[in-house]
C-alpha positions as semicolon CSV with decimal commas, in nm:
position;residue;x (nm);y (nm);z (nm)
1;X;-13,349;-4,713;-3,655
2;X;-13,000;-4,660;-3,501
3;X;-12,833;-5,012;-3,780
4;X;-12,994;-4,753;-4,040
5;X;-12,808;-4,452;-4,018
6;X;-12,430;-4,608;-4,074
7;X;-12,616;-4,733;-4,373
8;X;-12,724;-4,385;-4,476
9;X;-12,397;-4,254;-4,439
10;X;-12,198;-4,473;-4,618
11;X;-12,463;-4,405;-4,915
12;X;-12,377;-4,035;-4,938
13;X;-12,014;-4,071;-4,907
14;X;-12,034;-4,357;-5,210
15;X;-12,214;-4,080;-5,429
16;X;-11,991;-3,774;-5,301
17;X;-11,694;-3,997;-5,373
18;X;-11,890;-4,077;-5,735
19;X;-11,943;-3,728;-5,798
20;X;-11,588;-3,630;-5,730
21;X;-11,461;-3,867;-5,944
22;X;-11,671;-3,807;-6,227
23;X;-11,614;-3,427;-6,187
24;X;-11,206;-3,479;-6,193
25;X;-11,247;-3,675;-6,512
26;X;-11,423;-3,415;-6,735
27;X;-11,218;-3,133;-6,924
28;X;-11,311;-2,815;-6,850
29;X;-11,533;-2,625;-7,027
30;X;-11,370;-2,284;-7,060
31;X;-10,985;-2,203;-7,054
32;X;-10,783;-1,890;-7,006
33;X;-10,619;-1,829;-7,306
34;X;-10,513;-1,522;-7,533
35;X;-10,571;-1,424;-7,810
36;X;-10,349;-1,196;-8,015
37;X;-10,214;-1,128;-7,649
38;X;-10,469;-1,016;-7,473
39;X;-10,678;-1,251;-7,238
40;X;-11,036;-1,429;-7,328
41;X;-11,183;-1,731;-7,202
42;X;-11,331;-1,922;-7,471
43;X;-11,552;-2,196;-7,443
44;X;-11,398;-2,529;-7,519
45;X;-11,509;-2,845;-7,760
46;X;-11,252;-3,103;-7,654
47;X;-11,462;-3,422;-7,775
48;X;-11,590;-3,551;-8,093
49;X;-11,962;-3,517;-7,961
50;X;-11,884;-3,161;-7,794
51;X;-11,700;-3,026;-8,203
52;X;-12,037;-3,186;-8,361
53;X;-12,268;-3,007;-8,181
54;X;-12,040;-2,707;-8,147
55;X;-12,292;-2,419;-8,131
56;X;-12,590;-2,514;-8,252
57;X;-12,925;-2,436;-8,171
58;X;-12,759;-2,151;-7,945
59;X;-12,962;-1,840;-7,996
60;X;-12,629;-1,594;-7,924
61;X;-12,234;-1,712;-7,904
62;X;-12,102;-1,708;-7,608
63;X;-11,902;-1,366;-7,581
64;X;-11,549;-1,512;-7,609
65;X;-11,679;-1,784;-7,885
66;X;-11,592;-2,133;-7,903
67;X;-11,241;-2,351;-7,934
68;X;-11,281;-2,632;-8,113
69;X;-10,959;-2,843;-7,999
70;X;-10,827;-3,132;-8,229
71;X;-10,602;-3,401;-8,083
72;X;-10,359;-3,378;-8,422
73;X;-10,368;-3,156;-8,724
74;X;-10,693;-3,177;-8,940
75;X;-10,807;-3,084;-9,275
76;X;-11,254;-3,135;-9,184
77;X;-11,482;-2,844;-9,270
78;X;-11,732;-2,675;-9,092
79;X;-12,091;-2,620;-9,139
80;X;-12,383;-2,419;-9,026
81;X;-12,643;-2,678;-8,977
82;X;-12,877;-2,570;-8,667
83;X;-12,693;-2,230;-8,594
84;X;-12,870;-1,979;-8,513
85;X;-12,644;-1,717;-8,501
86;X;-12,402;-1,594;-8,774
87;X;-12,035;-1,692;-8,715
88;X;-11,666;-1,597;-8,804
89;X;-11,443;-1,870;-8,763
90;X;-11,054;-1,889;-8,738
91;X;-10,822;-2,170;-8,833
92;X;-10,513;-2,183;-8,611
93;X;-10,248;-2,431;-8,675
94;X;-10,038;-2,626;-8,374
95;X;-9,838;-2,296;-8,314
96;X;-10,157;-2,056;-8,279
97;X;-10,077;-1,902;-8,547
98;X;-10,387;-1,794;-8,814
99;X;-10,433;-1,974;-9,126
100;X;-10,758;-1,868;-9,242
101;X;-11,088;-1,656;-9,097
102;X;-11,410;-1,722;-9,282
103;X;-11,779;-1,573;-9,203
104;X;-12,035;-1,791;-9,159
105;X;-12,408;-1,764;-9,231
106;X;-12,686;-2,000;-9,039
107;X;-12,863;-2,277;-9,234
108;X;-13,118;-2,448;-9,126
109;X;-13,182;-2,710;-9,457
110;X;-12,971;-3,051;-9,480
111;X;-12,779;-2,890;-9,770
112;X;-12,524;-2,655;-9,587
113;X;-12,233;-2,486;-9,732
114;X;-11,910;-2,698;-9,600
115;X;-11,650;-2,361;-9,483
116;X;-11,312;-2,500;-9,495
117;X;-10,938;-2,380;-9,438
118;X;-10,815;-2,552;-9,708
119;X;-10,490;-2,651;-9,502
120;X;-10,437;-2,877;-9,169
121;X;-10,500;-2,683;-8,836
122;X;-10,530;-2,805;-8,454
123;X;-10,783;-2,525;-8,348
124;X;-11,104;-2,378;-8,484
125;X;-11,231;-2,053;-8,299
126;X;-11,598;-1,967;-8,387
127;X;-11,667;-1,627;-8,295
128;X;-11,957;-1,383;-8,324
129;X;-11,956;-1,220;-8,670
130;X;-11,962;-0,881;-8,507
131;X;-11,641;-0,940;-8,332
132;X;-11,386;-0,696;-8,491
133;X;-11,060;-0,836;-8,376
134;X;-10,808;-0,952;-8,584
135;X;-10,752;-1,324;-8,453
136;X;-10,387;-1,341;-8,587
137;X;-10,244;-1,519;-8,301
138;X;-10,352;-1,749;-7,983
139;X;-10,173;-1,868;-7,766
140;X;-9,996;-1,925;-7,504
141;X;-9,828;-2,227;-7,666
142;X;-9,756;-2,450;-7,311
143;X;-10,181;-2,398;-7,234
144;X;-10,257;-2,473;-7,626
145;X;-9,990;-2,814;-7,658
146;X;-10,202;-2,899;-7,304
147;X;-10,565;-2,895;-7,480
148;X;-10,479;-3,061;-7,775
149;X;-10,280;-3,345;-7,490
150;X;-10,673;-3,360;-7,352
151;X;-10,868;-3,342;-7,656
152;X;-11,004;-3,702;-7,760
């Protein structure tokens, strides 16, 4: 009984040590950002699986919406495929400036409508289609330079 318990011990330290780890290496899932100035906290989509899944089958957007974060400038569409929920979404280049807001309705057939800026950005922002404000500008530029450093 008594050879069992330094055993036991060094078991939960190797999976708190694990689980530490594993935490540390994951992005976070929201940031503190603003957006034309004033605070929001957006979910994020740092990863190639996390900006393909992006919000679908969600049955409401989260409040804030969604960053999608891009590593480098893009030029990829979006579609609808699985939402739920209808969208607005906001093409920001490296700067956080706005290069294009688009609505978005859901689809739920393999023939979606592709929704696309027409011009390279770094950041998508999918927000509800109720949201009334006018997603000019997000910032601030040191937090936005640091996603797009994390995004893979």
């Amino acid at each position: 009984m008594h050879s069992r318990r330094p055993l036991a011990g060094l078991v939960v330290l190797a999976v708190l040590i694990g689980a530490s780890v594993t935490a540390a290496s994951h992005a976070p899932t929201t940031a503190t950002l603003k957006l034309d100035r004033l605070p929001f906290c957006p979910e994020l989509a740092l990863t190639s699986a996390s900006r393909s899944r992006g919000l679908m089958n969600r049955r409401r957007a989260p409040a804030d919406g969604m960053l999608f974060v891009f590593p480098s400038d893009t030029a990829g569409g979006f579609w609808m495929k699985n939402t739920l929920v209808p969208l607005t979404i906001v093409f920001f280049n490296a700067e956080g400036r706005r290069s294009r807001k688009l609505s978005m309705t859901p689809c739920g057939s393999d023939s979606c409508p592709i929704y696309s800026p027409v011009r390279r950005y770094r950041f998508a922002l999918e927000l509800r289609a109720s949201d009334t404000r006018p997603a000019a500008r997000l910032g601030p530029l040191a937090e936005l330079r640091h996603l797009s450093r994390i995004a893979s």
